[in-house]
C-alpha positions as CSV (number, residue, x, y, z in Angstrom):
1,X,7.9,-25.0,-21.2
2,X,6.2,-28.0,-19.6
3,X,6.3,-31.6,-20.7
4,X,3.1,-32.5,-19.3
5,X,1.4,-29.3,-20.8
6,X,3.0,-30.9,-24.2
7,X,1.4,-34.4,-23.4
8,X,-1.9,-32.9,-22.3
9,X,-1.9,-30.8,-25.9
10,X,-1.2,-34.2,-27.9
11,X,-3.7,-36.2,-25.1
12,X,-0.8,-38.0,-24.2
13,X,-1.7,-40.1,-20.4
14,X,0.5,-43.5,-20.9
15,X,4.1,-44.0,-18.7
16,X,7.1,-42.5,-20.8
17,X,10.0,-43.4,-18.0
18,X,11.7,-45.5,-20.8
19,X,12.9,-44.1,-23.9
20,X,12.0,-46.9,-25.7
21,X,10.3,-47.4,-29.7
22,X,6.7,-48.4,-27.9
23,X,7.3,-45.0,-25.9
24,X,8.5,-43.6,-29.0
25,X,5.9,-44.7,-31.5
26,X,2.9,-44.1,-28.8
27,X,3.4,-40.2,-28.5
28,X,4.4,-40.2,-32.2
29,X,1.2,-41.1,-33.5
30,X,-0.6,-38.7,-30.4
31,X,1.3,-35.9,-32.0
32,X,0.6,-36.4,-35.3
33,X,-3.3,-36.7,-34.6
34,X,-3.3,-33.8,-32.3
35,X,-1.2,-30.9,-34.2
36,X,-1.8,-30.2,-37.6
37,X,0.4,-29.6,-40.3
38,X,-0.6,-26.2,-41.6
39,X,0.5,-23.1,-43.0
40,X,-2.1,-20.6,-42.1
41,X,0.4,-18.0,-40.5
42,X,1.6,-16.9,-43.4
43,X,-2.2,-16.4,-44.9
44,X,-3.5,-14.3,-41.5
45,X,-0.5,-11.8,-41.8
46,X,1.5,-13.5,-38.6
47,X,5.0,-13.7,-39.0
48,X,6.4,-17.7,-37.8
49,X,9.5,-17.1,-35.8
50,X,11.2,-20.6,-35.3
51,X,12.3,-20.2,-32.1
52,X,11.4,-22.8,-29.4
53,X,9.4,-20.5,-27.1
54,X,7.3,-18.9,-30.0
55,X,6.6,-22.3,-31.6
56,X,5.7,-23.2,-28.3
57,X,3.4,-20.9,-27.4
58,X,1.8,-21.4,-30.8
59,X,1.1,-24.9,-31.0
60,X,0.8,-26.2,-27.3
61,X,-0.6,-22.9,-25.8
62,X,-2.4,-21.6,-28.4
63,X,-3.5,-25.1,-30.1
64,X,-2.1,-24.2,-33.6
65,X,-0.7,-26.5,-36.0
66,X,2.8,-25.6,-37.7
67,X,4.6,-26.3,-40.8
68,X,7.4,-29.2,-40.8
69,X,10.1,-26.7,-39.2
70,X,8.0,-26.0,-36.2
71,X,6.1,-29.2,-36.0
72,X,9.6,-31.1,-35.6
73,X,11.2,-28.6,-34.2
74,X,8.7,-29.0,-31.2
75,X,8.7,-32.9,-31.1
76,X,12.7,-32.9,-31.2
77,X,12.1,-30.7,-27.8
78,X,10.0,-33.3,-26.4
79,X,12.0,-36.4,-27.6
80,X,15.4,-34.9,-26.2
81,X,13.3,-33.7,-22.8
82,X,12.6,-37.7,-22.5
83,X,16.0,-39.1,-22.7
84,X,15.4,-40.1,-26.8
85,X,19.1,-40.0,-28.7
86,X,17.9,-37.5,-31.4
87,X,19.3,-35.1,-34.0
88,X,17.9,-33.1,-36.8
89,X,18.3,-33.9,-40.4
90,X,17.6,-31.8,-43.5
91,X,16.5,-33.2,-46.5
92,X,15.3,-31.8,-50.1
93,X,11.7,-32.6,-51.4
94,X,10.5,-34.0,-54.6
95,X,8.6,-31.8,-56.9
96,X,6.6,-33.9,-59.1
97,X,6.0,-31.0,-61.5
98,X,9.3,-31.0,-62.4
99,X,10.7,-34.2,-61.8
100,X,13.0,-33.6,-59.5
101,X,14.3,-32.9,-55.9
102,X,14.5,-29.1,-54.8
103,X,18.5,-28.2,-55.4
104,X,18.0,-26.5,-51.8
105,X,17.5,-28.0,-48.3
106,X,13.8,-27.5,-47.8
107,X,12.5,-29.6,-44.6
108,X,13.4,-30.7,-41.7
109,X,13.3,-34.3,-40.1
110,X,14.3,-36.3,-37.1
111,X,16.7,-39.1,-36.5
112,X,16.3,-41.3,-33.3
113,X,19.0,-44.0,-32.0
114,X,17.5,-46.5,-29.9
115,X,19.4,-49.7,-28.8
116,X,22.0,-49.2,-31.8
117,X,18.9,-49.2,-34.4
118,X,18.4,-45.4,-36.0
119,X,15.1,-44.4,-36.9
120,X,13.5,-41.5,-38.9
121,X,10.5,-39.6,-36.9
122,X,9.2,-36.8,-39.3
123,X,5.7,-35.6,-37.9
124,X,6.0,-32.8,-40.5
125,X,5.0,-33.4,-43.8
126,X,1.4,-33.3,-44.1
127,X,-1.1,-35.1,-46.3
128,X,-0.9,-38.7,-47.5
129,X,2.7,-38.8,-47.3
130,X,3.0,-38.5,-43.8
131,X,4.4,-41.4,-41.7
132,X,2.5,-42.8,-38.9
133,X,5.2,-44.5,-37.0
134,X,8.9,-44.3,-36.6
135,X,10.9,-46.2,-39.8
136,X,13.4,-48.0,-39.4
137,X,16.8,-46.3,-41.2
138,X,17.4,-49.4,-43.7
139,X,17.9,-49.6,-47.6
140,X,15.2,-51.3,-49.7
141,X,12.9,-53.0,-46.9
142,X,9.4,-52.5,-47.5
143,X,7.6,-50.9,-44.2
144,X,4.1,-51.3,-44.4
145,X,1.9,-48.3,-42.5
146,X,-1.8,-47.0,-42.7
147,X,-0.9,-44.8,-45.2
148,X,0.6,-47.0,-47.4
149,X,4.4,-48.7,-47.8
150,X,6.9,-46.6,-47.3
151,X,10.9,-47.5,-47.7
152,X,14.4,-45.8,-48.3
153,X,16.9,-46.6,-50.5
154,X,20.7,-45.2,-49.9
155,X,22.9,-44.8,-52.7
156,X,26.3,-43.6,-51.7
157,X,25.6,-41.7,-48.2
158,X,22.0,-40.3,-50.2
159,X,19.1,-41.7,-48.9
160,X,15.8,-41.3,-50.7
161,X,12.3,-41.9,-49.2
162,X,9.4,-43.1,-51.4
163,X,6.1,-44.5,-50.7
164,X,4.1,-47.0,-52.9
165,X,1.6,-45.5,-54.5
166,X,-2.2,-47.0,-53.4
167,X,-5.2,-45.8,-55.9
168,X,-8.0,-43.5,-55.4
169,X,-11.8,-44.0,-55.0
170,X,-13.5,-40.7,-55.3
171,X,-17.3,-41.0,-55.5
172,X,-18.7,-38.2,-57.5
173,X,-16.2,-39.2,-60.2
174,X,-17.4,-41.8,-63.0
175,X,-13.6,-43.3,-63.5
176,X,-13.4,-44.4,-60.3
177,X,-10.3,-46.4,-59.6
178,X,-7.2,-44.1,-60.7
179,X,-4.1,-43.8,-58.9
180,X,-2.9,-40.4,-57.7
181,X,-0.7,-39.8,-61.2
182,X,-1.0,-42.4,-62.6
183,X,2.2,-41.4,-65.2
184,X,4.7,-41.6,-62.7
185,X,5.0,-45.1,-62.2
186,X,4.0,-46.9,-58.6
187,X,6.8,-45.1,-56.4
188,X,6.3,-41.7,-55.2
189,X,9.6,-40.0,-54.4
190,X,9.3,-38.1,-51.2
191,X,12.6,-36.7,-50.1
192,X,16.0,-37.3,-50.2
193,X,18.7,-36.8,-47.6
194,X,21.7,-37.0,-45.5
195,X,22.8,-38.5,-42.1
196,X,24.8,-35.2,-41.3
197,X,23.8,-33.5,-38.3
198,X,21.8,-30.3,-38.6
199,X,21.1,-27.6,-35.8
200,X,17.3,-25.8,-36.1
201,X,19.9,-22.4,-37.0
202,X,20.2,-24.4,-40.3
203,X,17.0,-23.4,-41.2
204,X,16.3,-19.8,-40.3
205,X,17.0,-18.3,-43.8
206,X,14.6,-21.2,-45.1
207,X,12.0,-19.8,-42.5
208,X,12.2,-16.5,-43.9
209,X,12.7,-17.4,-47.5
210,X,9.0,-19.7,-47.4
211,X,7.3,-16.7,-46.0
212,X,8.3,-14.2,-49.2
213,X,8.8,-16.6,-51.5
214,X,6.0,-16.1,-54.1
215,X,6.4,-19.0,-56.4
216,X,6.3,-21.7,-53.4
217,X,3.7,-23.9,-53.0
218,X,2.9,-22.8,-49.3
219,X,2.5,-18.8,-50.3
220,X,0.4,-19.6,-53.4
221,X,-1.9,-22.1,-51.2
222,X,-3.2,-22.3,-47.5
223,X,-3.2,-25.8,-46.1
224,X,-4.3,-27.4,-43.1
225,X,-3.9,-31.3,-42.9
226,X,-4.5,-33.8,-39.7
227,X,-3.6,-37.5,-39.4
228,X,-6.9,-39.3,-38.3
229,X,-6.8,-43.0,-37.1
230,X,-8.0,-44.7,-40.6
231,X,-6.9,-41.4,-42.5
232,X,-6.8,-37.9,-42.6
233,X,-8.3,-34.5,-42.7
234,X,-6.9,-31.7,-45.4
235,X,-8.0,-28.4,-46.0
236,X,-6.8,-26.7,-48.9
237,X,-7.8,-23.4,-49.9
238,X,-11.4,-23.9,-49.9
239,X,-11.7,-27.6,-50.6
240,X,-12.1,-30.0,-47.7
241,X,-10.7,-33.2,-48.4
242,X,-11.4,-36.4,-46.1
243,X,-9.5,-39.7,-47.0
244,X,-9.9,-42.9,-45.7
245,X,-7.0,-45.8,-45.9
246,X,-7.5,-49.0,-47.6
247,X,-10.9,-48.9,-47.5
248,X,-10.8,-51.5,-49.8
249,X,-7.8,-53.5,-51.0
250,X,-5.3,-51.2,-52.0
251,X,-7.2,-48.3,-52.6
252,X,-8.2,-45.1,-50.8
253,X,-11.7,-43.5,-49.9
254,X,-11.3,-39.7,-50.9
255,X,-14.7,-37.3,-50.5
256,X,-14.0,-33.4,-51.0
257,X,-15.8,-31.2,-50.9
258,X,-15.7,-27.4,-52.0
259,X,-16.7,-24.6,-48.7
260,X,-17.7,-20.8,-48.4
261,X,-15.5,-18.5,-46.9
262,X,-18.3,-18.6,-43.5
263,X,-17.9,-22.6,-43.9
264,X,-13.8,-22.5,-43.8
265,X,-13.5,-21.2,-41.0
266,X,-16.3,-23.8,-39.2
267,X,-14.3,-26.5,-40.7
268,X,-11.4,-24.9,-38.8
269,X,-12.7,-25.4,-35.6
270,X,-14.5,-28.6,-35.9
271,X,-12.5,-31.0,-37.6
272,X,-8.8,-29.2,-36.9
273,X,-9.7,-27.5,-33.6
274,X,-8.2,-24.3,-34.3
275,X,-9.6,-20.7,-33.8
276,X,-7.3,-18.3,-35.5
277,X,-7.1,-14.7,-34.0
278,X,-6.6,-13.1,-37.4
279,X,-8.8,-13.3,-40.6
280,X,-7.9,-16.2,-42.6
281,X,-7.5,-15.4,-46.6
282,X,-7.7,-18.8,-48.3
């Protein structure tokens, strides 16, 4: 395992001799544009070990995405391979549906300590709620991003992270101007989580459990999503989905678009860069 093969996979070429925020933020954003956040594994009948090596080999090697336990798992590698002060964190998601965060640790994120300041690096959560740069760790400050404005609050050791909510402009619908649910208020909760140290052995019975698991979101749907540099790519099932940031005040661009089976695995290639060695089943 090679840190330049790593930076040559995310088309990483600036200097990295200081472990610094610019550093930091710089092969941040590479990684997140480069590896996608994707699920497919577990729809081609391949088993996702989360092991170093074999998430290695997958995503670097092989030029696969990964789901948010590999994808951080890897850049936690690369981070402490550079000098960064990082540990793993585990958090519990926000399920919309029903209102509420998972009672279960579900997903992994990173915490990074530069110059006294600690800041969350999560490269693995996919879709619109993904970060783009490090945040700074602090309660109730607003931190403006591409995707949106993001911010924590901490109540009593918990910290929550939301994201103000932006409105969506798809074309081919006649009410335009709707935000994403519009009944839950402006704030989208996110996650929720702890400062305590984790180690990636935390999550192996997570690994397996996501893989078996029929009622979670990542058996019942295949997903591919990738950050672009005004918005991002998703691929769900067979709908294609291409969003664009702010393209006007406070609102998004969103075109999708509904593929073939022939047309999915195209897409694959072209606009994710992955060929998958075993028949995909959407």
């Amino acid at each position: 395992m090679n840190i330049q093969e790593y930076f040559g996979r995310i088309s990483y070429n600036k200097p990295y001799e200081d472990a610094d925020l610019q550093t930091l933020t710089a092969i941040f954003q590479h990684h997140i544009q480069s590896i996608p956040f994707e699920n497919l594994s577990m729809h081609c009948g391949e088993p996702i070990e989360l092991d170093l090596q074999s998430i290695y080999n997958k995503i670097v090697r092989k030029k696969r995405g990964g789901w948010c336990l590999e994808i951080n798992y890897l850049l936690f590698w690369a981070l402490q391979e550079l000098g960064y002060d990082v540990c793993i964190l585990g958090a519990n998601s926000y399920d919309p549906a029903k209102k509420g965060y998972t009672a279960a640790m579900n997903h992994i994120l990173l915490k990074v300590v530069i110059k006294g300041d600690s800041y969350i690096v999560d490269a693995g959560f996919g879709g619109a709620y993904q970060m783009w740069q490090p945040l700074l760790l602090v309660s109730g400050k607003d931190q403006p991003q591409g995707p949106g404005i993001f911010h924590f609050m901490e109540d009593n050791g918990t910290w929550y992270f939301e994201k103000v909510k932006r409105k969506h402009y798809i074309p081919e619908h006649s009410k335009n101007d709707f935000p994403d649910n519009p009944e839950l208020g402006n704030i989208r909760k996110i996650y929720r989580f702890t400062l305590e140290p984790r180690h990636i052995d935390d999550f192996q019975e997570l690994n397996a459990y996501l893989q078996v698991s029929p009622d979670n979101i990542l058996r019942k749907k295949s997903i591919c999503s990738l950050q672009t540099t005004n918005g991002l790519l998703a691929l769900v099932g067979w709908t294609f989905t291409e969003m664009r940031y702010n393209y006007k005040e406070d609102m998004d661009l969103v075109n999708i678009t509904t593929l073939t089976d022939e047309e999915v695995e195209k897409t694959l290639k072209d606009k994710f860069n992955i060929v998958l060695e075993n028949k995909l089943v959407p």
